[in-house]
N, CA, C and O of each residue as an XYZ file, in Angstrom:
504
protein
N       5.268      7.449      9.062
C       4.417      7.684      7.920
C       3.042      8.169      8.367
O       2.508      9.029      7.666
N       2.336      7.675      9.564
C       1.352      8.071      9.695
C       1.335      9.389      9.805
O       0.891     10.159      8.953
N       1.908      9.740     11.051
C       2.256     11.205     11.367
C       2.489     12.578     10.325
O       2.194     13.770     10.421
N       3.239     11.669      9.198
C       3.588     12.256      8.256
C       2.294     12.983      7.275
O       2.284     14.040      6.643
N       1.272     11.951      7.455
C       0.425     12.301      6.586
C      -1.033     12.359      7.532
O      -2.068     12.847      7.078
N      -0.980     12.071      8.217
C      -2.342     12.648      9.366
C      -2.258     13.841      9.633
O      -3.290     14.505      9.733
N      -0.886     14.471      9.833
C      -0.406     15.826     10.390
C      -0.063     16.726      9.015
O       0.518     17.808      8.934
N      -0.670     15.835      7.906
C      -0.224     17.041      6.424
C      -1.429     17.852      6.398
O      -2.542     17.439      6.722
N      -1.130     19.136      5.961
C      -2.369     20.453      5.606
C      -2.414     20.346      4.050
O      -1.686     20.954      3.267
N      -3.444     19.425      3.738
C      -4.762     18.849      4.700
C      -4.700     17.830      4.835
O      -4.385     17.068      3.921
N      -4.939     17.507      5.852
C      -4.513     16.210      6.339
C      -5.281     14.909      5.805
O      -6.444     15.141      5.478
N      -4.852     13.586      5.655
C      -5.189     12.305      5.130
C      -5.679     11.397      6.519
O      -5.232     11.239      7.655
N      -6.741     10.951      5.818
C      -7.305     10.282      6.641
C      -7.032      8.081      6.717
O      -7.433      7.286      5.867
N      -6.487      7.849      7.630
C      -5.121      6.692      7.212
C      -6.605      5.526      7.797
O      -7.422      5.995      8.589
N      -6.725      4.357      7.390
C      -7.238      3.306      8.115
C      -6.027      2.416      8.805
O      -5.074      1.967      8.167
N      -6.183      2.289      9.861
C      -4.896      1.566     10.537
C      -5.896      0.520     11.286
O      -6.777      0.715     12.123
N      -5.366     -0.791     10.592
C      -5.814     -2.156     11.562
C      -5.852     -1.637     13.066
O      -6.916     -1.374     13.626
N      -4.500     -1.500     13.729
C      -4.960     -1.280     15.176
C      -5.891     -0.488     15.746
O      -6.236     -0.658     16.916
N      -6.607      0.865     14.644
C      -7.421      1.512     15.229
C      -8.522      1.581     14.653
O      -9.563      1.773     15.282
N      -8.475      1.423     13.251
C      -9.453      1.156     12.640
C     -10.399     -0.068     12.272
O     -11.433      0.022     11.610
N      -9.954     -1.033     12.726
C     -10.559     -2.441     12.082
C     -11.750     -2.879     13.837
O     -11.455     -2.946     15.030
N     -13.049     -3.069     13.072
C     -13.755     -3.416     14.466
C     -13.439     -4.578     14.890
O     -13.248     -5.587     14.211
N     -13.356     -4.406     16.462
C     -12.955     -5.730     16.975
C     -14.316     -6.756     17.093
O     -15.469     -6.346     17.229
N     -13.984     -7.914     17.025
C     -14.700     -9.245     16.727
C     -15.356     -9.701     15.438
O     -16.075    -10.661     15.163
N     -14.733     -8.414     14.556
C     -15.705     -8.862     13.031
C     -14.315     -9.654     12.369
O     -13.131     -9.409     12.601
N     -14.778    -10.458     11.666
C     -14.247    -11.199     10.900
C     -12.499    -10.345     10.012
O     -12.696     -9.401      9.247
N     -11.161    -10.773     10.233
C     -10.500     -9.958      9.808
C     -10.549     -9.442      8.159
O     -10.545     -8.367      7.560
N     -10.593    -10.733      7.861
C     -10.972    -10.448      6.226
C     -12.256     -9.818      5.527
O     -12.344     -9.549      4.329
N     -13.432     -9.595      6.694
C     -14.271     -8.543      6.523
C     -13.939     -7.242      7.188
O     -14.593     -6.217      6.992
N     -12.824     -7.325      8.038
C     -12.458     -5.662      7.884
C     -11.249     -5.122      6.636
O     -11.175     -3.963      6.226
N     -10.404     -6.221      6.204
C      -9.851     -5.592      5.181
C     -10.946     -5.531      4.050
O     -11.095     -4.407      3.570
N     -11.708     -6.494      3.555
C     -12.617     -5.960      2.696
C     -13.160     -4.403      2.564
O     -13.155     -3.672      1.573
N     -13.597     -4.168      3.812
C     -14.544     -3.259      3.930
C     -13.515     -2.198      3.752
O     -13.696     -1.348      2.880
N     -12.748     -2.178      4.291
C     -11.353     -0.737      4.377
C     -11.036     -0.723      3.236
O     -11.332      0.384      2.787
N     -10.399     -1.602      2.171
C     -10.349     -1.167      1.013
C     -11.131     -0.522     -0.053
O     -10.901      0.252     -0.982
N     -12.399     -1.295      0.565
C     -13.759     -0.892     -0.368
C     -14.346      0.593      0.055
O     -15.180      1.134     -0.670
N     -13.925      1.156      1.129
C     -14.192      2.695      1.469
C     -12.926      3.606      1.210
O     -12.912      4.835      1.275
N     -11.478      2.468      0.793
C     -10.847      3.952      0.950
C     -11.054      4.502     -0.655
O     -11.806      4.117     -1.551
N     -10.004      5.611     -0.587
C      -9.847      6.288     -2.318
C      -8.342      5.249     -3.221
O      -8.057      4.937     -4.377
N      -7.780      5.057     -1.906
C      -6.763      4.658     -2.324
C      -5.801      3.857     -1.409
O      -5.273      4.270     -0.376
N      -5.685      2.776     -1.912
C      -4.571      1.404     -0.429
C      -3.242      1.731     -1.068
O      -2.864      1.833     -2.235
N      -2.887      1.811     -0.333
C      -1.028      2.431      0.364
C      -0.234      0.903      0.702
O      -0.354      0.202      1.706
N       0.446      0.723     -0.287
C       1.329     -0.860     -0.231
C       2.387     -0.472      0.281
O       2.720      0.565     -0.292
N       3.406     -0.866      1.392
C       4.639     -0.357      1.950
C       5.303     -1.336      1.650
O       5.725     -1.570      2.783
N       6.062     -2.662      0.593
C       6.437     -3.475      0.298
C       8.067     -3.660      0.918
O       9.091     -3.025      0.667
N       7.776     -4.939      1.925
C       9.307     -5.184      2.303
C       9.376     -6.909      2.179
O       8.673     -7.737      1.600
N      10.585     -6.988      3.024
C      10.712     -8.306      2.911
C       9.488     -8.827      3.672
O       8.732     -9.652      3.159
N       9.251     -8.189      5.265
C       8.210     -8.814      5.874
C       6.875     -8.975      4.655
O       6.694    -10.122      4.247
N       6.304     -8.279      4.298
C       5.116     -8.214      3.629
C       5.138     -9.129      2.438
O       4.116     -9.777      2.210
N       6.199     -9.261      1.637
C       5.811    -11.079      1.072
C       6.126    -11.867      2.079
O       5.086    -11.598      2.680
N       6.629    -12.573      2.757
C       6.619    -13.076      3.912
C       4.832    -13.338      4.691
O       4.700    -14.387      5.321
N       3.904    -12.628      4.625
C       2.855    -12.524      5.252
C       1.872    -12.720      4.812
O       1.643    -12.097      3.776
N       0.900    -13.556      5.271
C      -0.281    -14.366      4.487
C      -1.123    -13.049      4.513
O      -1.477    -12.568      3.436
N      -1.399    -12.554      5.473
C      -2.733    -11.154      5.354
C      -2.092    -10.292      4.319
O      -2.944    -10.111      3.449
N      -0.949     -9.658      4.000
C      -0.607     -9.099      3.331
C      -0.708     -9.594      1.716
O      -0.420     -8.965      0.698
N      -1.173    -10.816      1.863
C      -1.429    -11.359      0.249
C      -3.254    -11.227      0.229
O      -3.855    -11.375     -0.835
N      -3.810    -11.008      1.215
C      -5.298    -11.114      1.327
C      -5.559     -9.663      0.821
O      -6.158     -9.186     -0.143
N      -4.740     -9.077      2.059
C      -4.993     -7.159      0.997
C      -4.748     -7.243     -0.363
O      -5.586     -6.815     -1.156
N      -3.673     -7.755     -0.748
C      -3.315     -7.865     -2.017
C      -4.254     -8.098     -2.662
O      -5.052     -7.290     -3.136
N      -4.248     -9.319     -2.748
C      -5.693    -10.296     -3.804
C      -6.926     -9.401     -3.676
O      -7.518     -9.257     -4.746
N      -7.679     -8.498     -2.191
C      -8.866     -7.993     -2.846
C      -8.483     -6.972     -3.106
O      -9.425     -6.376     -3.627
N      -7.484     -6.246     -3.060
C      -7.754     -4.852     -3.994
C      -7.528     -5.503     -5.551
O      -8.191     -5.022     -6.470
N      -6.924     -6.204     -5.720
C      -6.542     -6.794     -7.194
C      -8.010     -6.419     -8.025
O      -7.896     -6.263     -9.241
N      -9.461     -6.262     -7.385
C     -10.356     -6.099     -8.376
C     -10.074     -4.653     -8.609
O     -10.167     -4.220     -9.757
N      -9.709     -3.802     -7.543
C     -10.114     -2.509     -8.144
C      -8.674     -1.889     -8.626
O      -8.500     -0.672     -8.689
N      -7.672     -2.831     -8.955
C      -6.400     -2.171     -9.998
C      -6.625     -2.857    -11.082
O      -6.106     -2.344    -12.074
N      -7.286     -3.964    -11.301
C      -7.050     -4.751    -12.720
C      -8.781     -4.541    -13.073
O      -9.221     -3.742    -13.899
N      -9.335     -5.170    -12.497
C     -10.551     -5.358    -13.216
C     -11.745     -3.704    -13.620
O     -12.550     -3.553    -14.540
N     -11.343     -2.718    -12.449
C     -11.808     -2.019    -12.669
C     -11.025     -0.579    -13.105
O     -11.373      0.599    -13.032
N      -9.477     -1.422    -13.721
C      -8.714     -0.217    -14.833
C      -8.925      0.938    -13.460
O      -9.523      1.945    -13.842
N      -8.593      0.965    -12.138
C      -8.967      1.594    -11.166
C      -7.278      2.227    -10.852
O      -6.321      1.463    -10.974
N      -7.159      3.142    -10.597
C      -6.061      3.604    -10.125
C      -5.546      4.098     -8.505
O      -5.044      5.141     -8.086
N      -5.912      2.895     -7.892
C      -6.503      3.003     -6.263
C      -5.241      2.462     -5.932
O      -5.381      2.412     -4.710
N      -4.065      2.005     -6.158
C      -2.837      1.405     -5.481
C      -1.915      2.236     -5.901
O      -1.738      2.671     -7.039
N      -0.952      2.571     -4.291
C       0.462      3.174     -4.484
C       1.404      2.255     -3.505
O       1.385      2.092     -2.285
N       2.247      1.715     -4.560
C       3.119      0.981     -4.341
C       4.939      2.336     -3.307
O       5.404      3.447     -3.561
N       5.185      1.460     -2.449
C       6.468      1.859     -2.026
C       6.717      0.849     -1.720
O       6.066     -0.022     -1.144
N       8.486      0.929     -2.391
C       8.993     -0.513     -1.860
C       9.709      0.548     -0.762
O      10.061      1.715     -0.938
N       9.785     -0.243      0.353
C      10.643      0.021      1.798
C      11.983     -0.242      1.644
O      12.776      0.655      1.930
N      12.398     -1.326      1.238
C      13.850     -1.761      1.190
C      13.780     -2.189     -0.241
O      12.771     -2.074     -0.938
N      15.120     -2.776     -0.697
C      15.019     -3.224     -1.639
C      14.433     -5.037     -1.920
O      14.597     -5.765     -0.942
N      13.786     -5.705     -3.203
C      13.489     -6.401     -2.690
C      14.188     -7.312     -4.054
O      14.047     -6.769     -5.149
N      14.637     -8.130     -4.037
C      15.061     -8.497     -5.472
C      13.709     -9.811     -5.971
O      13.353    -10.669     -5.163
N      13.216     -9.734     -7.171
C      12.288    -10.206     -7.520
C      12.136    -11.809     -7.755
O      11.153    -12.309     -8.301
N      13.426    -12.655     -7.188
C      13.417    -13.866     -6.840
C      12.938    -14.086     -5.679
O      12.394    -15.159     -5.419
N      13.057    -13.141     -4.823
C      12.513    -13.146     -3.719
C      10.873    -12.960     -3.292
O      10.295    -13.212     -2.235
N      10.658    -12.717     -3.860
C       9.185    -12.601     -4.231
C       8.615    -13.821     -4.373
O       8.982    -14.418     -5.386
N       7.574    -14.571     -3.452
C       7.111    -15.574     -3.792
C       6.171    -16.048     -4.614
O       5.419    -15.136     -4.958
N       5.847    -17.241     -5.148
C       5.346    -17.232     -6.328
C       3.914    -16.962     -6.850
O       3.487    -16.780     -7.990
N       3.061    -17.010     -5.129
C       1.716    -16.837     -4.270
C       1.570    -15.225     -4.874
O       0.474    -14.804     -5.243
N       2.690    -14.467     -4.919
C       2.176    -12.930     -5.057
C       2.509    -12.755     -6.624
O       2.904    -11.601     -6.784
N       2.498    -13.495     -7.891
C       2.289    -12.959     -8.847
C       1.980    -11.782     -8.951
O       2.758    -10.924     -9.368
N       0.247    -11.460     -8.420
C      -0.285    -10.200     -8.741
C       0.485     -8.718     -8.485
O       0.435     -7.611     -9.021
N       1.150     -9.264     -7.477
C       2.682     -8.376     -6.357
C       3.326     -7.876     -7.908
O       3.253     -6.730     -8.350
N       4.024     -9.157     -8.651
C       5.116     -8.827     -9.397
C       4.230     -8.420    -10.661
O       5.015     -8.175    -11.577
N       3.019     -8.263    -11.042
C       2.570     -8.050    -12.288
C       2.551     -6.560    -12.111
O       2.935     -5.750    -12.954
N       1.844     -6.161    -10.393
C       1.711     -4.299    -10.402
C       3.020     -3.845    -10.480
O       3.273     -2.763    -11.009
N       3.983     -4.647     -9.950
C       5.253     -4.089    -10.417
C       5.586     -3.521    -11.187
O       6.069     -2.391    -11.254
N       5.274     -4.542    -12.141
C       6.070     -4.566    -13.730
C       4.593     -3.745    -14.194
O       4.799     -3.540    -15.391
N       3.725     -3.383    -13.993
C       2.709     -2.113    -14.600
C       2.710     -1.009    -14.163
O       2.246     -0.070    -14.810
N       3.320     -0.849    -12.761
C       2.935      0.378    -12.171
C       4.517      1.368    -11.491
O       5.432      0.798    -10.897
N       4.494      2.534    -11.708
C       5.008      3.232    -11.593
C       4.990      3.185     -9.139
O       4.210      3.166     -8.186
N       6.398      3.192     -9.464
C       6.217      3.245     -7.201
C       6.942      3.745     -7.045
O       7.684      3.975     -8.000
N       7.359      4.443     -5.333
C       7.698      5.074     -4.891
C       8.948      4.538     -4.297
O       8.690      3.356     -4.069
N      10.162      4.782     -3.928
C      11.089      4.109     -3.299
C      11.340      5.033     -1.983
O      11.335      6.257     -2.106
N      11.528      4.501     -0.897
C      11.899      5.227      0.269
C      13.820      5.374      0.231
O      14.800      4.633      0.166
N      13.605      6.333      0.291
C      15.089      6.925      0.265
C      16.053      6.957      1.241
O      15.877      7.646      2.246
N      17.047      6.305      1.084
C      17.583      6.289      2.259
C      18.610      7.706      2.659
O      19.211      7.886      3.718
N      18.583      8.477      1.624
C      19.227      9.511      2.134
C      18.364     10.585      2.298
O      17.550     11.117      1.544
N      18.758     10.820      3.590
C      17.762     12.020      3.843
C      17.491     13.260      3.474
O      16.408     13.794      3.713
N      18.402     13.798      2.891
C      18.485     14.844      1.747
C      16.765     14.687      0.723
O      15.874     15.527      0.595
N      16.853     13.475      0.243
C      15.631     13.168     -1.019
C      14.225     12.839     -0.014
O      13.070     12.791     -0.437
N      14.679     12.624      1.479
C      12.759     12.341      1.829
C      12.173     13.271      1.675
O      11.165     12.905      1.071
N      12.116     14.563      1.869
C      11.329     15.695      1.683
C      10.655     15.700      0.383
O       9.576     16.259      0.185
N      11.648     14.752     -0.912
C      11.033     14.482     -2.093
C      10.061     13.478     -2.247
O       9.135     13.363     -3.049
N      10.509     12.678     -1.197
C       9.672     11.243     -1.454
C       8.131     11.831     -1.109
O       7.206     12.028     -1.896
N       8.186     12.044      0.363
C       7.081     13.042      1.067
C       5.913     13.750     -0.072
O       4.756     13.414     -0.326
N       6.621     14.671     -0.518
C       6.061     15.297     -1.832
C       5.231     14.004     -2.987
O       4.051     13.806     -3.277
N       6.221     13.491     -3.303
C       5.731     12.775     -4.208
C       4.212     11.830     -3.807
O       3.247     11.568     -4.525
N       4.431     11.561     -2.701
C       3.436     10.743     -2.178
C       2.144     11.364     -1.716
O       1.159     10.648     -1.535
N       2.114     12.305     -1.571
C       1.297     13.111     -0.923
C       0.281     13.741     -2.415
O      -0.947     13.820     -2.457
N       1.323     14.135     -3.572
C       0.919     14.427     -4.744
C       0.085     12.840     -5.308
O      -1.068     13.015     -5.701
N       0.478     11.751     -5.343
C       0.083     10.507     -5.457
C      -1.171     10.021     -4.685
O      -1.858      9.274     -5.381
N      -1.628     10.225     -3.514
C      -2.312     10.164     -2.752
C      -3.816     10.956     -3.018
O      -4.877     10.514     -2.577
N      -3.686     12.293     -3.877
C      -4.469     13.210     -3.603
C      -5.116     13.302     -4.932
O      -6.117     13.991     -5.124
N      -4.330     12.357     -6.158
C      -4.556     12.390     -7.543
C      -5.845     11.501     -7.741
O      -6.309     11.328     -8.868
């Protein structure tokens, strides 16, 4: 994915923890800050990611700028499928953008990624 979209004309500019987040500052003041500069946070939703306490921290602070500020800054892709029992009960906010927001599914046939690609890239730039 990175590649995918670092290497698109014109290319997207990605914040990635491993390269982007300064080392020794507080982690939850670098996701703060990364969300609060980008245009838009990129959710890749799998099993790992409910599973993961930081992944509920991204969650919870962008939650101001999809709900409170009627903000259209989150694009949801679910990775695999995830069935919504599975979903723990900690990520409500998880299952509310769900059930509000239009996402992307990664395709497992490769025929449709070139669509997914598209779509996301169109999503990204809106």
């Amino acid at each position: 994915m990175v590649r995918e979209l670092e290497q698109a004309c014109p290319p997207f500019r990605l914040c990635l923890h491993k390269r982007d987040f300064v080392p020794g500052k507080w982690i939850v003041d670098n996701i703060i800050d990364s969300i609060e500069k980008s245009r838009k946070t990129l959710f890749v939703l799998s099993e790992h990611f409910v599973r993961s306490e930081w992944c509920k921290y991204e969650l919870d602070f962008s939650h101001f700028r999809l709900f409170d500020e009627n903000n259209d800054a989150a694009i949801l892709i679910l990775l695999e499928p995830i069935q919504s029992e599975a979903i723990p009960k900690r990520f409500c906010k998880l299952r509310k953008i769900m059930n509000t927001k239009t996402y992307l599914e990664w395709p497992l046939e490769e025929e449709q990624q070139q669509m997914f690609w598209f779509n996301l890239k169109i999503a990204l730039r809106s």
